[in-house]
N, C-alpha and C positions, 0 to 999 in steps of 0.2 A: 371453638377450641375445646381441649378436654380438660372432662374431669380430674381434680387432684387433691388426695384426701392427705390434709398434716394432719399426724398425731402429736397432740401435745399441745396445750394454752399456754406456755408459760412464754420467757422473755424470745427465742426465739422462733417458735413456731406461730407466735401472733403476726415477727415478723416477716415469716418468710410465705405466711397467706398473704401477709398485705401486697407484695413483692410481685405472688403470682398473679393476685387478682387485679390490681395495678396493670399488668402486662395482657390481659384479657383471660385468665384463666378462671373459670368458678372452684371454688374450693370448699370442700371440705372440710372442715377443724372440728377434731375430735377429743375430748377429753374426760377424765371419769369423774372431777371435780366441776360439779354443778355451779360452782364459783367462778373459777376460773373463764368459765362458758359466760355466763354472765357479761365478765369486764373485760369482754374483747373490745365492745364499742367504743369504751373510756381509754382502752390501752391506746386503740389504735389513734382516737383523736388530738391524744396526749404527744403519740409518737410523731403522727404527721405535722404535727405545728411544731415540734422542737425540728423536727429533718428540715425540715421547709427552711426555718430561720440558718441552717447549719449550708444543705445546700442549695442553689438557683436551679438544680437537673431535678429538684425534686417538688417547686414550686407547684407544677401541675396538679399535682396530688391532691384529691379531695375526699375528705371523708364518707360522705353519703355515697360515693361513687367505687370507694374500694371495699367498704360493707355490702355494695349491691351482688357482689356475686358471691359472699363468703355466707356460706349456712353452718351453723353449729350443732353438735348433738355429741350424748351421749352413748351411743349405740354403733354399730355394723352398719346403718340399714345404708345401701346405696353404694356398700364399698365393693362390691362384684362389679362396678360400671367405671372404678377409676383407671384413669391411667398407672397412674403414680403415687404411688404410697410414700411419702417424707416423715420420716420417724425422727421427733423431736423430743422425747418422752426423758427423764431422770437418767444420770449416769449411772443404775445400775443395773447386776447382771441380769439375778431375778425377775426384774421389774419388764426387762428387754425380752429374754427370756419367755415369758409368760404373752407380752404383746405379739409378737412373732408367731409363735403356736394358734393364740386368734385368728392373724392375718390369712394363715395359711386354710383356714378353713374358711373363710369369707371371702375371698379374693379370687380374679378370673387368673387362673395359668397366664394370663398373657401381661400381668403386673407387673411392672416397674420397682424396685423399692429404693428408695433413698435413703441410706441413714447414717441421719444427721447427728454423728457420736463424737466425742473429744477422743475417747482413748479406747474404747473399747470396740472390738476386732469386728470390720464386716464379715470375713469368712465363717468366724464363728458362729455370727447373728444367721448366717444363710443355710449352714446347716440342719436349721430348725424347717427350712421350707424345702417344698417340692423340688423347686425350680433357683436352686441357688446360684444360676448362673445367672440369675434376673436381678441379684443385688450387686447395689454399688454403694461405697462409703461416698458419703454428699456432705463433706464437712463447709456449712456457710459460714462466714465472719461477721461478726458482733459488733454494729448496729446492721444486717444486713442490706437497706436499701442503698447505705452510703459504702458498699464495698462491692470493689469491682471483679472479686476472683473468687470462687467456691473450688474447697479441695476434693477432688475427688479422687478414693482410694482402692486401688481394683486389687478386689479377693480374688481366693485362689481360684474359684469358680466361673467370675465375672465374664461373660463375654464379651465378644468385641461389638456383637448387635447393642447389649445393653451401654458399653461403652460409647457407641454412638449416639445413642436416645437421651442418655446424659446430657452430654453434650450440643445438640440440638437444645433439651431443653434449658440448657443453661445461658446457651447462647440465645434462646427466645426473649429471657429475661436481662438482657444488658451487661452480661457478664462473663467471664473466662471459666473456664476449664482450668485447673488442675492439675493433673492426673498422676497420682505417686501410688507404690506400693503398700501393702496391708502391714503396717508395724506398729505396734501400740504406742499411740501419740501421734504416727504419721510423721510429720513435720512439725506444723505449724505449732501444736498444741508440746509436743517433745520438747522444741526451745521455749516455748512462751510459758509455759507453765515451771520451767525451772527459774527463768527469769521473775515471775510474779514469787514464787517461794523463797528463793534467795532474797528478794525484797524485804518480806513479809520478816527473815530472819533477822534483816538490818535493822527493822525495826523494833522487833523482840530486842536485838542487842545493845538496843540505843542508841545505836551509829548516826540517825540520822530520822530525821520526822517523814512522813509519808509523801507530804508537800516537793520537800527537798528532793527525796528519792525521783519521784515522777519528772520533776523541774529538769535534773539530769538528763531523763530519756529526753525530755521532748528538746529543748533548748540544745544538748549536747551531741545529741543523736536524727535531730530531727526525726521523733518518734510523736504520730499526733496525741497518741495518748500513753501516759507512764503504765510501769505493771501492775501498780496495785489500784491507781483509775478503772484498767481493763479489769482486774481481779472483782472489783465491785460491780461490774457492768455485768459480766459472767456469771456474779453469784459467788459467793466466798463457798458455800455447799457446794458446789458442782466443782468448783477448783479445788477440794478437799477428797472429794470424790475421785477426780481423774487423778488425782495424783497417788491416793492408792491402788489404784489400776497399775499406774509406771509403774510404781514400786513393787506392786506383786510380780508382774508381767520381767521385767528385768533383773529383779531384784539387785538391783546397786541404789547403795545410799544415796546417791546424789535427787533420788527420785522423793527420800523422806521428808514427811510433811511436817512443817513446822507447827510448835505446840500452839503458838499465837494465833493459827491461821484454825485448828479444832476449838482452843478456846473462843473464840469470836463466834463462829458457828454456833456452839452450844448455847451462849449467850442471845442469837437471835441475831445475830451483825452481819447478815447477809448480801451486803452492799446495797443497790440501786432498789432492788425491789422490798426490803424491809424499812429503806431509809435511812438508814445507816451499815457503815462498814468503815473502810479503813475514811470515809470524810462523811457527816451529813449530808442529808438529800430534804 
């Protein structure tokens, strides 16, 4: 099979290697934090015993076997041979921005790009390369192994070849296709993130404890996880983050971010991966 380089260690792009190399693909995982390179082995062993006990389709799963194909580094070297570039990197512009201009100078013409953003624009991100009709927005769901649908978002450039290489590789990996229009938030993240905010307000206003809030979704909605559960899974930073996107990109209030949700941030309360956010970990 080929090569497929994710950019990014953090909470998704650990799991969207494990996902590919699970399914036979070698990967790539790139990051500029020496750290993060580090504790991919812990992440992922962490992750596959909690997936396992959650689902029985993911029992198979073994660690020594989904580490065997994934290589780490700091660097470019080897990214002219991938197929598929998956950009998993910080919601912001800059940061996006700057990775792009990289790729474009590293990468074969015949690249694939994925990128895996909440709210911020693939056409824009495509602008920056040669071949921006080789990008497609690859928005996956959060614990990714246990979700059966990746949103994919076609820029204004996007072809219908890449359109289908998409989707071949998404169907390689056990999962659907998508496929919705370039609009800041897309979908998923557009309602999901106004529902975690609103949350987040309730509890700023006292209405209701975080518990309660969530008990609602899932009990009343048959939602498996509340907003502000997902909110901590996400990362209260990256939800603070996309939600300034909405709000710049539409500018309607309904997108402003509550003061509770930047004071927690500041504080470190970054949900699953600090150990604390809206519940201990």
């Amino acid at each position: 099979m080929s090569v497929i380089a994710v950019v990014g260690a953090g909470v998704m792009g650990v799991d969207v290697a494990s996902t590919l190399s699970f399914h036979g693909y070698k990967v790539i995982v790139k990051d500029i934090d020496a750290t993060s390179l580090q504790q991919i082995p812990r992440k992922i062993e962490r992750n596959i015993r909690n997936y396992r006990m959650i689902s029985p389709a993911l029992r198979e799963w073994e660690t020594e076997d989904i580490l065997s194909r994934i290589a780490v580094t700091n660097t470019y070297e080897h990214f002219a041979e991938v197929s598929w570039v998956i950009e998993n990197i910080t919601e912001d512009w800059e940061a996006k921005s700057r990775l792009y201009r990289e790729l474009s100078e590293v990468c074969s013409k015949d690249t694939f790009y994925g990128v895996n953003t909440s709210c911020i624009s693939p056409t824009k991100l495509a602008s920056l390369l040669d071949k921006p009709d080789k990008v497609i927005g690859m928005h996956f769901m959060n614990p990714v192994p246990l979700k059966e649908i990746v949103e994919t978002v076609r820029g204004f450039h996007t072809s219908e070849e890449t359109i289908a290489a998409a989707d071949e590789l998404i169907k390689s990996i056990g999962k659907q296709q998508i496929l919705v229009e370039d609009s800041p938030g897309f979908v998923s993240n557009r309602l999901s993130h106004l529902f975690m905010n609103e949350a987040a307000f309730l509890v700023q206003e006292g209405v209701a404890k975080p518990r309660q809030i969530d008990l609602m979704f899932k009990k009343g909605y048959s939602h498996k996880m509340g907003p502000l559960e997902t909110a901590d899974l996400i990362g209260l930073d990256t939800v603070v983050r996309s939600l300034d996107v909405l709000y710049k990109e539409y500018g309607d209030s309904k997108f402003r971010c509550c003061s509770l949700l930047r004071k927690m941030v500041d504080a470190g309360l970054l949900g699953r991966k600090s150990g604390q956010g809206f519940y201990h970990y």
